[in-house]
C-alpha positions in Angstrom: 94.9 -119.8 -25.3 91.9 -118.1 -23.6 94.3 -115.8 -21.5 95.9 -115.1 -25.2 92.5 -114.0 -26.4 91.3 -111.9 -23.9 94.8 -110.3 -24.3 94.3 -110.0 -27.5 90.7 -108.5 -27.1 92.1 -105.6 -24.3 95.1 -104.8 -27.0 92.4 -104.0 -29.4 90.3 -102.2 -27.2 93.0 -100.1 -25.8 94.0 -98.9 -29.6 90.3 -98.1 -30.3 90.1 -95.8 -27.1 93.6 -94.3 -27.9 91.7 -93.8 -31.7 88.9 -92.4 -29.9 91.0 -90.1 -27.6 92.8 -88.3 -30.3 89.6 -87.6 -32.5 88.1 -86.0 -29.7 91.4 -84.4 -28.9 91.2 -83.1 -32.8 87.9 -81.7 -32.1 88.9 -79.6 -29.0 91.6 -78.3 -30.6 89.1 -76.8 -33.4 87.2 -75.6 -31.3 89.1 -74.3 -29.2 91.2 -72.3 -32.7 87.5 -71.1 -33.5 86.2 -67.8 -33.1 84.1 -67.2 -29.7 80.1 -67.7 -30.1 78.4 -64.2 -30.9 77.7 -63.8 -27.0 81.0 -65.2 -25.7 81.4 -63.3 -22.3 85.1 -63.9 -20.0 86.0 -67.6 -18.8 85.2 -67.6 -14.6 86.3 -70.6 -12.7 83.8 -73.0 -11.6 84.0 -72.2 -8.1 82.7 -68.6 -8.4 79.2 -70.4 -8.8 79.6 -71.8 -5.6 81.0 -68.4 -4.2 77.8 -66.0 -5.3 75.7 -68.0 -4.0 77.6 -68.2 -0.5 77.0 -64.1 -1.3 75.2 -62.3 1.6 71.7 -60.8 0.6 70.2 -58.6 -0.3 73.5 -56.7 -2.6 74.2 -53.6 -1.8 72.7 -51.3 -4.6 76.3 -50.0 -5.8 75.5 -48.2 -8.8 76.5 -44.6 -10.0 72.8 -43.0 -9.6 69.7 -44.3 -8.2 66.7 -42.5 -8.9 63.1 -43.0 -7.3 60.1 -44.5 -9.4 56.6 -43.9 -9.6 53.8 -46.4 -9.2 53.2 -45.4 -13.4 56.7 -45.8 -14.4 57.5 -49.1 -12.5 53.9 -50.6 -14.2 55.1 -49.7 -17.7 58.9 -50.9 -16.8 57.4 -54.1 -15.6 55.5 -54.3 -19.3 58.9 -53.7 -21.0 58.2 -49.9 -21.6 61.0 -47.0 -21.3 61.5 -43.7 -21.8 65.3 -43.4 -22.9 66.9 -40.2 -23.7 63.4 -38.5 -24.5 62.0 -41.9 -26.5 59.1 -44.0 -25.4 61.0 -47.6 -26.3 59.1 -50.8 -26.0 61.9 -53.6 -24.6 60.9 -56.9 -26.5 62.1 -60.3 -25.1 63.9 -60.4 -28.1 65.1 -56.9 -28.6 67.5 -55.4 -31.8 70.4 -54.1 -29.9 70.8 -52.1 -33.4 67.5 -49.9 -32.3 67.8 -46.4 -32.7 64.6 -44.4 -33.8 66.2 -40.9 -33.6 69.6 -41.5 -35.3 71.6 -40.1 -32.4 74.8 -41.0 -30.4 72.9 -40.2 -27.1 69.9 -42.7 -27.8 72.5 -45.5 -28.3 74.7 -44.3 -25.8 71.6 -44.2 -23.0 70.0 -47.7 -24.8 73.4 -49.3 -23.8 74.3 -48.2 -20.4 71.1 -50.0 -19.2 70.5 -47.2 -16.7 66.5 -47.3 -17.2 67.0 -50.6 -15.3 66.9 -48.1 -12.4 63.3 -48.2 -12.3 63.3 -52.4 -12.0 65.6 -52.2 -9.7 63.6 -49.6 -7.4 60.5 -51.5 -7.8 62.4 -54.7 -6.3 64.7 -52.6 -3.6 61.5 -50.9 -2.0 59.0 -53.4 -2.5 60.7 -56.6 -3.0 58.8 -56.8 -6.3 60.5 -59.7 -7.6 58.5 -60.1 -10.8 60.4 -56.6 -11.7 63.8 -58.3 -10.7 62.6 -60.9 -13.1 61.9 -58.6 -15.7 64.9 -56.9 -15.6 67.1 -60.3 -15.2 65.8 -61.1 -18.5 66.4 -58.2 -20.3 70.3 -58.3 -18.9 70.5 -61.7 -20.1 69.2 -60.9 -23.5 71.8 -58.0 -23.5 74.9 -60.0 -22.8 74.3 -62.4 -25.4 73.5 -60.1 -27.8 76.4 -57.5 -27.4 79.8 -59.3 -27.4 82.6 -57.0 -27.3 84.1 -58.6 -30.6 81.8 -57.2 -32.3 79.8 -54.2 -30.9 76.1 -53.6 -32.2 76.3 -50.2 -32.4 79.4 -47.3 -31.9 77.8 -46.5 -28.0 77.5 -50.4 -27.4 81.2 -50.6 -26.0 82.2 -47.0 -25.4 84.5 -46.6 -22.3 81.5 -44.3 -19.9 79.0 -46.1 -21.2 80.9 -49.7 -20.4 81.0 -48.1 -16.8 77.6 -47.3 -16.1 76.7 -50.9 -17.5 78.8 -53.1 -15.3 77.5 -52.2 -12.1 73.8 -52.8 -13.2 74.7 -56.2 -14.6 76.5 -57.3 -11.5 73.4 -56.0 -9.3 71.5 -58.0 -11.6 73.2 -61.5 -11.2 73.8 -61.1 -7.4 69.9 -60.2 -7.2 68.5 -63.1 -9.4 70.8 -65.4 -7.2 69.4 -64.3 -4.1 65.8 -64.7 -5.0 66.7 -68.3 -6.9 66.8 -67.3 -10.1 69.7 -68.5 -11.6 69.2 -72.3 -10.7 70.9 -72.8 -14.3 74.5 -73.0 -13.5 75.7 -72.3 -16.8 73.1 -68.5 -17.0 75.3 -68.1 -13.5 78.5 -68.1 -15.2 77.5 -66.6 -18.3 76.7 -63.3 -16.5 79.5 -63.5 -14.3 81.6 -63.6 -17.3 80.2 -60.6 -18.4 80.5 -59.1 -15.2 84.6 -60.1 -15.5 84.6 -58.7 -18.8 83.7 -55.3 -18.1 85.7 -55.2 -15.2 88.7 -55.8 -17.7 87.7 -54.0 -19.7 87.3 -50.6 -17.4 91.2 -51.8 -16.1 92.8 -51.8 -19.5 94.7 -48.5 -20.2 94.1 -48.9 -23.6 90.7 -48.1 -23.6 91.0 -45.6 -20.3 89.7 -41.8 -21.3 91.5 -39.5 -18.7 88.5 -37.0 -18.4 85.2 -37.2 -17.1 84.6 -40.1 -19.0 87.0 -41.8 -17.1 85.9 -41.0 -13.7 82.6 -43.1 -14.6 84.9 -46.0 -16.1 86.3 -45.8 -13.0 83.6 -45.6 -10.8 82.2 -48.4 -12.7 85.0 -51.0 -12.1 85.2 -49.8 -8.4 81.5 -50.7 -8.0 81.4 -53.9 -10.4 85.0 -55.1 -8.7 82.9 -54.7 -5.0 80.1 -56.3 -6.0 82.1 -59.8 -7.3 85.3 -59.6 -5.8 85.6 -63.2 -6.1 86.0 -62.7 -9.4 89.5 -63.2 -10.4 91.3 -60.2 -10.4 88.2 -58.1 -9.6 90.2 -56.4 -6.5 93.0 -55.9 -8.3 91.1 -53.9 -11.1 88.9 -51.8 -8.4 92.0 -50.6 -6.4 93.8 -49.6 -9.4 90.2 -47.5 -10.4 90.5 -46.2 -7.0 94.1 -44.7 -7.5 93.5 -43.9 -11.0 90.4 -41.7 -10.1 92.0 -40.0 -8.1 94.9 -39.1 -10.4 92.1 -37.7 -12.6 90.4 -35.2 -11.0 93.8 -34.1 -9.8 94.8 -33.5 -13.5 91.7 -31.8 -14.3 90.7 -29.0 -11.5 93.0 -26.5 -10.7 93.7 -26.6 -6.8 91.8 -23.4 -5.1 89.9 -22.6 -7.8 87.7 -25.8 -8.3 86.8 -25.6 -12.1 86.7 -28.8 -14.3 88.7 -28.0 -17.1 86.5 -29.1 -19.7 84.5 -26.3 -21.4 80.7 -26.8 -20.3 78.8 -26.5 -17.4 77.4 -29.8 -17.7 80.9 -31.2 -17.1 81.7 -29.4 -13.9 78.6 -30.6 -12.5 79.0 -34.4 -13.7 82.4 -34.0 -12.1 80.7 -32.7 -8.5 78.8 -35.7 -8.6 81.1 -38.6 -9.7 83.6 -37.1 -7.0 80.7 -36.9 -4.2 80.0 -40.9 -5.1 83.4 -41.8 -5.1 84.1 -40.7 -1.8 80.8 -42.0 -0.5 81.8 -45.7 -1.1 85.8 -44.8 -1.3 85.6 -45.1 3.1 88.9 -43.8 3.0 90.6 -40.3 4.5 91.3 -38.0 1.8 90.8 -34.4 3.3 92.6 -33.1 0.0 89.7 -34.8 -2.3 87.4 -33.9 0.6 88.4 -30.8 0.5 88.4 -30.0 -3.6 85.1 -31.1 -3.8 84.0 -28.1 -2.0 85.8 -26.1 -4.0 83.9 -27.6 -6.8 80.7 -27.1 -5.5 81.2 -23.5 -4.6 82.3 -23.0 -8.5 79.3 -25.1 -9.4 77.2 -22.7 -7.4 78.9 -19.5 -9.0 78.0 -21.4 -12.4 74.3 -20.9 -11.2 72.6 -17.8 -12.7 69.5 -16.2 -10.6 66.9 -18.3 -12.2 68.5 -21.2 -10.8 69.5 -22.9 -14.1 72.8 -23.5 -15.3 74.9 -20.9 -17.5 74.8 -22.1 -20.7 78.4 -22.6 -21.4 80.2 -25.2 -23.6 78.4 -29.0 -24.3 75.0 -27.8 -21.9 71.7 -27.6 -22.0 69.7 -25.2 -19.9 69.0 -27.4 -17.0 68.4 -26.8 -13.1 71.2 -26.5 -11.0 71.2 -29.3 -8.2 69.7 -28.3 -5.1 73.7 -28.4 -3.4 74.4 -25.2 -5.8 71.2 -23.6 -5.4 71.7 -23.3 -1.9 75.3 -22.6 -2.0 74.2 -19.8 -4.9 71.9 -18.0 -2.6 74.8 -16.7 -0.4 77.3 -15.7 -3.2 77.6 -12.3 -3.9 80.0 -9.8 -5.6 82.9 -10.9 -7.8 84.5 -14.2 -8.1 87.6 -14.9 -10.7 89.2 -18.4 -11.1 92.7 -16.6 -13.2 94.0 -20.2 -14.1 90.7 -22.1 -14.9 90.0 -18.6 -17.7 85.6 -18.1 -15.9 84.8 -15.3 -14.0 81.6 -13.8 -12.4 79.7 -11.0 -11.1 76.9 -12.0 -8.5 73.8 -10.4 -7.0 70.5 -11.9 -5.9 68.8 -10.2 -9.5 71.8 -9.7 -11.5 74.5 -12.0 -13.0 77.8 -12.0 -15.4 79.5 -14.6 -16.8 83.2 -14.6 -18.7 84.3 -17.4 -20.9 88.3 -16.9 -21.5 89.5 -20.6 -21.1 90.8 -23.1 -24.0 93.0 -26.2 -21.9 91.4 -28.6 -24.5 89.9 -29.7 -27.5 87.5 -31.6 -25.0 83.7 -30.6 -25.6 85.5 -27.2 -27.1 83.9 -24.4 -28.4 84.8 -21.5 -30.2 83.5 -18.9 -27.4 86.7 -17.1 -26.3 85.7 -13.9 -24.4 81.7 -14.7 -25.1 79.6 -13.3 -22.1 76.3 -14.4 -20.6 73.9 -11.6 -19.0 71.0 -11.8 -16.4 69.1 -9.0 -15.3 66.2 -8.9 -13.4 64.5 -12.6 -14.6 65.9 -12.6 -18.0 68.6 -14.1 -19.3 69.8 -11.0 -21.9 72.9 -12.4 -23.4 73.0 -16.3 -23.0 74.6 -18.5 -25.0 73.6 -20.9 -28.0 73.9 -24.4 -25.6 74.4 -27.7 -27.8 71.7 -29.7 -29.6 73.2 -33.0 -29.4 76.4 -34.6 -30.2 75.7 -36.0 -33.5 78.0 -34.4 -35.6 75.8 -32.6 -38.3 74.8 -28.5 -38.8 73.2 -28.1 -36.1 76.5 -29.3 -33.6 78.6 -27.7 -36.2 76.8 -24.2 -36.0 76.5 -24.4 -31.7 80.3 -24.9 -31.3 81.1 -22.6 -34.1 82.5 -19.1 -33.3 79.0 -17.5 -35.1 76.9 -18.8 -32.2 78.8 -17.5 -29.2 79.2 -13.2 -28.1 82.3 -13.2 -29.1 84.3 -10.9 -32.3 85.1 -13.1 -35.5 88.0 -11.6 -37.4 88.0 -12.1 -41.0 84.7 -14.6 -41.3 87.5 -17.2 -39.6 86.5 -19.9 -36.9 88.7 -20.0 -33.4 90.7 -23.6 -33.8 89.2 -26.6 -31.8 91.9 -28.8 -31.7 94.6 -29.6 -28.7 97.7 -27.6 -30.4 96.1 -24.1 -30.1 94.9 -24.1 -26.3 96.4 -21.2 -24.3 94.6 -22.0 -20.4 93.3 -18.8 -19.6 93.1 -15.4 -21.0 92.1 -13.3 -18.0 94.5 -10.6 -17.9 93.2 -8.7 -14.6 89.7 -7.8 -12.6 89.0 -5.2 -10.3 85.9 -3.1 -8.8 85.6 0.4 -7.9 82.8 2.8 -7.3 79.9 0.1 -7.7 81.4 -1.2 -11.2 83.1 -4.5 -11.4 85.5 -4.9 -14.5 87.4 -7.4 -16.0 89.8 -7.7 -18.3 90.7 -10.6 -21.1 92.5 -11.4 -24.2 91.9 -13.7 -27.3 95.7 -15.3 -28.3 94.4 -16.8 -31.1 93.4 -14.1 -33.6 97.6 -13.7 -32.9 97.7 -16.1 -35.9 95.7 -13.2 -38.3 98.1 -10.8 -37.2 95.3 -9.5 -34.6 95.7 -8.4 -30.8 92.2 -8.5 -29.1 91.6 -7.3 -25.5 88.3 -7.4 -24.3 87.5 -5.5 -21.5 83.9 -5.6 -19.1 82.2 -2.6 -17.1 79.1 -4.2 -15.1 76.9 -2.4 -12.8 74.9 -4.5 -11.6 71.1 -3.6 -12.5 72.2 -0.4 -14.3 74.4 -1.2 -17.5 77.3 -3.5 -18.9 80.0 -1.8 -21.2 81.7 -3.9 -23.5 84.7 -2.4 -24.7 86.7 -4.2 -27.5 90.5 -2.9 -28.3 91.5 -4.9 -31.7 95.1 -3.9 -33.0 96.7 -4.7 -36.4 99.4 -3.9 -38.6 96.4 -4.4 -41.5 93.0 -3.7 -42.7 90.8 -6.9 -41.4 87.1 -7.4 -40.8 85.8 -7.6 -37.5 82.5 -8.8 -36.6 80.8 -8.8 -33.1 77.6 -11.3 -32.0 75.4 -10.2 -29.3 72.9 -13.4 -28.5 69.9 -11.7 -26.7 68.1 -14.1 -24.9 64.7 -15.4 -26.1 62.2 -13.9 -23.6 62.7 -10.9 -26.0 61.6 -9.0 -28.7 63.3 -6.7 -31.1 63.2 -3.1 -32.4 66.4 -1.6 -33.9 66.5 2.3 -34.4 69.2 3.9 -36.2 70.8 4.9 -32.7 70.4 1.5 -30.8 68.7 -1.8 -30.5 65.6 -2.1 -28.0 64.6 -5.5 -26.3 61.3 -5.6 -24.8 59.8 -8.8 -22.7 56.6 -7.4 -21.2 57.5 -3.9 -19.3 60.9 -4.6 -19.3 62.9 -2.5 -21.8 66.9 -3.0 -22.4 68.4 -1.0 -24.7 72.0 -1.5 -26.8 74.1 1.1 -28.2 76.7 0.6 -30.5 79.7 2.3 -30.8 83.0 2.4 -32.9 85.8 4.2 -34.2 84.8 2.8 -37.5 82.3 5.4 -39.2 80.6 3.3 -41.6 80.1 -0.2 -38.5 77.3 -2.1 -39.8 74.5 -3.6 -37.8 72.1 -6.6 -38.5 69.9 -8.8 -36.5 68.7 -11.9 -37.5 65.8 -14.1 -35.5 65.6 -18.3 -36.5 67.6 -18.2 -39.3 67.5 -21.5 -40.9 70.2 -21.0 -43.7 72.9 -20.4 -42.6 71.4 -21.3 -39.2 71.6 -18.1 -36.9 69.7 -16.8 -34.3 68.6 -19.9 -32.0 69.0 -21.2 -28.7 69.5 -24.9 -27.7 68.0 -25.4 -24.0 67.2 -28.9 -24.5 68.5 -32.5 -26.7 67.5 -30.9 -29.9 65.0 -28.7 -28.4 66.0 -25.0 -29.9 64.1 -21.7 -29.9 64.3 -18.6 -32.1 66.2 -15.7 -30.2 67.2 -12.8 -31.9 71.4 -12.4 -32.3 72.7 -8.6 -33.4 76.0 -8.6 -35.7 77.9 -5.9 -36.1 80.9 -5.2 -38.9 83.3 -3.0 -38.6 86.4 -2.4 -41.1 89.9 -1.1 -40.3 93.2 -2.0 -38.7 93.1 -0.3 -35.4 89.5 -0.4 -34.1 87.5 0.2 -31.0 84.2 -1.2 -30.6 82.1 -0.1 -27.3 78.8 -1.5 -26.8 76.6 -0.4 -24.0 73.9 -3.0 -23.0 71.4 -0.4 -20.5 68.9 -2.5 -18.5 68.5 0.3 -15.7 64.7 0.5 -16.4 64.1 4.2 -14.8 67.1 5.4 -17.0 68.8 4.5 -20.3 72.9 4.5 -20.0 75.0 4.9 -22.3 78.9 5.0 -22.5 81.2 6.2 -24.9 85.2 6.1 -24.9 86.9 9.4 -24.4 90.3 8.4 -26.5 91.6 5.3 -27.7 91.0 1.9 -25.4 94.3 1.8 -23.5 95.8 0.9 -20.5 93.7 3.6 -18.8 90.1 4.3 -20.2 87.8 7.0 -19.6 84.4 6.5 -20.6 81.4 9.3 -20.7 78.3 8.1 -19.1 74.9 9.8 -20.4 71.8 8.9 -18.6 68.9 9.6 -20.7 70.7 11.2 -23.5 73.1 13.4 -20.8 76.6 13.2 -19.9 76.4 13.0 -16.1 79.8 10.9 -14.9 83.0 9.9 -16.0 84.2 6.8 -15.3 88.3 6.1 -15.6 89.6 2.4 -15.6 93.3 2.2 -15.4 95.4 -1.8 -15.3 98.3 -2.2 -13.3 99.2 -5.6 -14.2 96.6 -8.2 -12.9 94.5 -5.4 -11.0 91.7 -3.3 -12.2 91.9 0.6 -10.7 88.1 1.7 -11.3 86.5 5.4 -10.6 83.2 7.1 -11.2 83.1 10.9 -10.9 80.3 13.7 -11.9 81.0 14.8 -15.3 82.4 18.1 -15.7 79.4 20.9 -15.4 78.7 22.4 -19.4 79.7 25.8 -19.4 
C-alpha cells in the first residue's frame, strides 16, 4: 500500500516536471522567434572566453593608422574630449550615437569609425596608461550596445569603410581590457567578441563589399580584426578571402606601368599608396608584382605633387601636404610625364608645374573637369582648381563637381554627365616637346552628344608662357564658354586687351584670343549666387579667387589663350590659320612678333619647333 503511494506520489511528480518542462520550452521558443535586444552583437561559442584569455599580451596594435599623441591631447582624451573631423566633441558615458553638430556625412562617418580612439590607445601602448585603456574600453562598450546593425543610428554608423576602420579598434580593445583584467565579466567578454565576429562578417559578405577604395579598407579591416581573434569562428576564413580580394582590387583599379588610381581625385590615389603600403606590411607574403605597383604609385603620387609641396587639387581633394614619400620622390622629377591610359599628364620643374585632367573610367568621386588644367609658376598656384567642400550633397558639392567650377569649355550652358554610362578612359590624343615647349594634346568625347568635336591642345614653357589652344567644330551655331580659375594669391585688373594678375611683384598676364569677333569676357570674385569664383582647400573651408569666363558664338571656333608669367617679358601667341593638325602660332614678346612656333601631330606624337620670326621688311 505504501510502495503504491510513493508510486503514486513519483507519477505525479514526474507529470508536474513534464508540465514544467514544456512551459519553459514554450518560453524559449518565444524568445528565441523574438527580435534581437537593441545591442544584439554575433553568437561566439563559450570556449572563445577561455581562448582570449589564453591570448598572448600585450596585442599587437593591428590597426589601419596609428598616429602619435601629445601629453594635451591624451589628458583631454582621458576626460572624454575629441576633436573629430574639425569638432571639439565631449564623449559622455552615455553618449547619443545620433550626435552630429555639423549636419555632415564626414562627422558621422569619422564619429563611427572610432579612430580618435587612437589617442587612448597611444597613451596605453607607450606608457602603459591603463586608466586610458579603461577609458576607451568603456566608450567601445557603450558603442556596441548602442549601434546594432539591425538598426543603424545614423547613415555612416554601418557604412562598408567605415565598418572596416571600426573592427580593428574594437578587437584591440577587447584583447587589451583582457590583458590588464578588465573583462572579469564573462558575459562583457563575449559581448565584444560578438561584435568583433560581426564586423568580420560583415566585411566578408559580398553583398555589402564596395570594389574601390572603400573596399581596400573593408578589407584591410577584416584582415586585421580576423588576426587579432582568429579563434573566432570563421575569422581565418574571412581574412584570407580579404587577403585575395584586396588584391583583386587594386588590380582592377591602377593601370599596370602607369600607377594611377582610377578614381578622379588626388586624395584617392594617395589613400590607395597607403592602404597598399599597410597591406603588404602585415600581408608577410612575396608579391613582387604588388611590390612592385606600389612604386609605380608612388612615383605618380609624387608627379601629383606641385612645387609647394601640396597636392594638385584634382577631383574629391582638399589642398593638403603631400606625404613626405612623394615629397622626396617629387624633388627629383623633372620634364614631362604622360600616363595615356589613366587620361593625367604633367610638366615638371623645380619652380614650375602643369597638370592635365582628360580621364572619366567612373562615376566614382566624378567630376565634370574634362581637359581642366592646373598651373604653378614661381610659388603661386595660377590656375588651380575649385577642390570639394564636403560630401554632403547640397550647392556647395553641386557647384565643386559641376562643369562651372573646373578650366574647362561648357558648350551650350550644359554640364559633362557624371554617371557610369558616359565614361570614355582617357582622352589624351598625343604629347610631345621640342625647342623648350612641352605640348600635349586632348579631346572631350562628350560634347560628341551636342554635335561638338573639341580638341584641346597645351604649349608650356616652363617659366615663360602656357598657350591654350581650343579647336571646337560643328555642323551648327552653339555657345561656347571657357573658365580660367586663377588662384587666390591674386588680384585682378582686366584691360580691354588682357587680364593682369598681381600677388605682390609678381605680374601674369592673360590674353584672349578667338576667331569669334564679338568673344565676351567676364570675371567674377566670391560669387555667392550662383556660387562662382571660390576655392575649397579645406572641409568647408573656401576662399574667394577670381575665375575669368569667356563666350564665344559660332559653329567652327578657335579660342587661344595665352597665360604669360615670364616676369622680364609679356608673351603672347596668336594662331596663324585655323587649329589643325599642324599649328603655327606668332609669338610677340612685349608687344613684338619675335618667333614662330609650328606644332604638327603624327598620330600619338607631338612634332614641336620654335624659329625667329621672319625679319619686317
Amino acid at each position: 500500500m505504501e510502495q503504491e503511494t510513493t508510486a503514486g506520489r513519483r507519477a505525479g511528480l514526474g507529470g508536474g516536471w513534464a508540465l514544467l518542462l514544456t512551459i519553459l520550452a514554450l518560453v524559449g521558443a518565444l524568445i528565441a522567434a523574438s527580435p534581437e535586444p537593441a545591442g544584439a552583437t554575433a553568437r561566439v561559442p563559450k570556449g572563445a572566453v577561455r581562448k582570449l584569455d589564453r591570448s598572448p599580451c600585450p596585442p599587437k596594435y593591428a590597426v589601419r593608422v596609428a598616429h602619435p599623441a601629445t601629453p594635451e591631447e591624451i589628458s583631454a582624451a582621458k576626460h572624454g574630449d575629441f576633436n573629430i573631423a574639425g569638432v571639439d566633441v565631449h564623449i559622455a558615458r552615455k553618449m547619443d550615437w545620433t550626435y552630429d553638430p555639423i549636419g555632415s556625412e564626414t562627422f558621422r562617418a569619422r564619429l563611427h569609425d572610432l579612430r580618435w580612439l587612437d589617442t587612448l590607445f597611444y597613451a596605453y601602448r607607450e606608457n602603459h596608461d591603463v586608466s586610458a585603456l579603461r577609458r576607451a574600453k568603456r566608450i567601445v562598450v557603450d558603442w556596441v550596445e548602442n549601434n546594432p546593425l539591425k538598426n543603424p543610428t545614423t547613415d555612416r554608423t554601418w557604412f562598408d569603410k567605415v565598418a572596416g576602420d571600426r573592427g580593428p579598434y574594437i578587437a584591440y580593445a577587447t584583447r587589451a581590457a583582457e590583458c590588464e583584467g578588465l573583462l572579469k565579466n564573462q558575459r562583457l567578454a563575449r559581448k565584444l567578441m560578438g561584435s568583433v565576429l560581426q564586423h568580420v562578417r560583415f566585411l566578408a559578405d559580398p553583398r555589402h563589399y564596395s570594389p574601390t577604395n572603400r573596399g581596400l579598407f573593408m578589407d584591410l579591416g577584416l584582415i586585421f580584426s580576423g588576426r587579432q581573434m582568429k579563434f573566432l569562428p570563421g575569422a581565418t576564413k574571412a581574412r584570407n578571402r580579404g587577403q585575395r580580394r584586396f588584391v583583386s582590387n587594386v588590380n582592377s583599379n591602377v593601370i599596370p606601368g602607369e600607377g594611377m588610381w582610377l578614381e578622379h581625385s588626388t586624395t584617392y590615389q594617395f589613400l590607395a599608396v597607403n592602404a597598399i603600403d599597410r597591406f603588404l606590411e602585415i600581408d608577410k607574403k612575396s608579391r613582387p608584382g604588388l611590390e612592385g605597383l606600389l612604386q609605380t604609385m608612388e612615383d605618380t603620387a609624387a608627379w601629383m605633387t606641385e612645387p609647394d609641396l601640396n597636392w594638385l587639387q584634382a577631383g574629391d581633394s582638399y589642398q593638403d601636404k603631400a606625404d613626405r614619400f612623394a615629397q622626396k620622390i617629387s624633388r627629383d622629377q623633372r620634364g614631362m610625364r604622360v600616363l595615356s591610359q589613366s587620361g593625367i599628364a604633367f610638366v615638371k620643374t623645380a619652380k614650375s608645374y602643369l597638370a592635365l585632367l582628360s580621364n572619366y573610367h567612373s562615376a566614382v568621386h566624378r567630376h565634370s573637369d574634362d581637359l581642366s588644367f592646373d598651373l604653378y609658376e614661381s610659388k603661386h598656384r595660377v590656375v588651380a582648381d575649385t577642390g570639394i567642400p564636403d560630401k554632403d550633397f547640397g550647392t556647395p558639392y553641386l557647384f565643386a563637381i559641376s562643369t562651372a567650377a573646373h578650366s574647362v569649355v561648357q558648350v551650350d550652358g550644359m554640364d559633362f554627365p557624371r554617371d557610369d554610362a558616359h565614361a570614355y578612359g582617357s582622352g589624351l590624343l598625343a604629347s610631345g616637346e621640342g625647342s623648350g615647349w612641352y605640348g600635349l594634346l586632348a579631346t572631350n568625347p562628350l560634347v560628341s552628344a551636342q554635335g561638338v568635336s573639341h580638341n584641346r591642345l597645351l604649349l608650356y614653357k616652363p617659366g615663360s608662357a602656357l598657350i591654350v589652344a581650343d579647336r571646337l567644330r560643328s555642323d551648327q551655331g552653339h555657345s561656347y564658354r571657357s573658365y580660367f580659375h586663377y588662384g587666390p594669391d591674386f588680384g585682378l585688373n582686366m584691360t580691354p586687351d588682357k587680364v593682369q594678375l598681381f600677388a605682390g611683384s609678381d605680374r601674369v598676364s592673360v590674353f584672349n584670343d578667338s576667331t569669334d569677333p564679338t568673344l565676351q569676357r567676364q570675371v567674377v570674385r566670391g560669387q555667392s549666387d550662383p556660387l562662382q569664383g571660390f576655392i575649397y582647400t579645406d572641409f568647408r573651408t573656401r576662399d574667394p579667387r577670381w575665375t575669368e569666363s569667356t563666350t564665344a558664338e559660332g559653329d567652327n571656333v578657335d579660342n587661344v589663350t595665352t597665360i604669360s608669367v615670364n616676369p622680364n617679358k609679356e608673351i603672347h601667341a596668336s594662331a596663324v590659320g585655323p587649329l589643325e593638325d599642324t599649328t603655327s602660332f606668332a609669338i610677340s614678346e612685349d608687344g613684338e612678333v619675335k618667333k614662330t612656333l609650328t606644332v604638327t601631330r603624327q598620330e600619338g606624337q607631338l612634332i614641336i619647333q620654335e624659329t625667329d620670326a621672319p625679319a619686317v621688311p
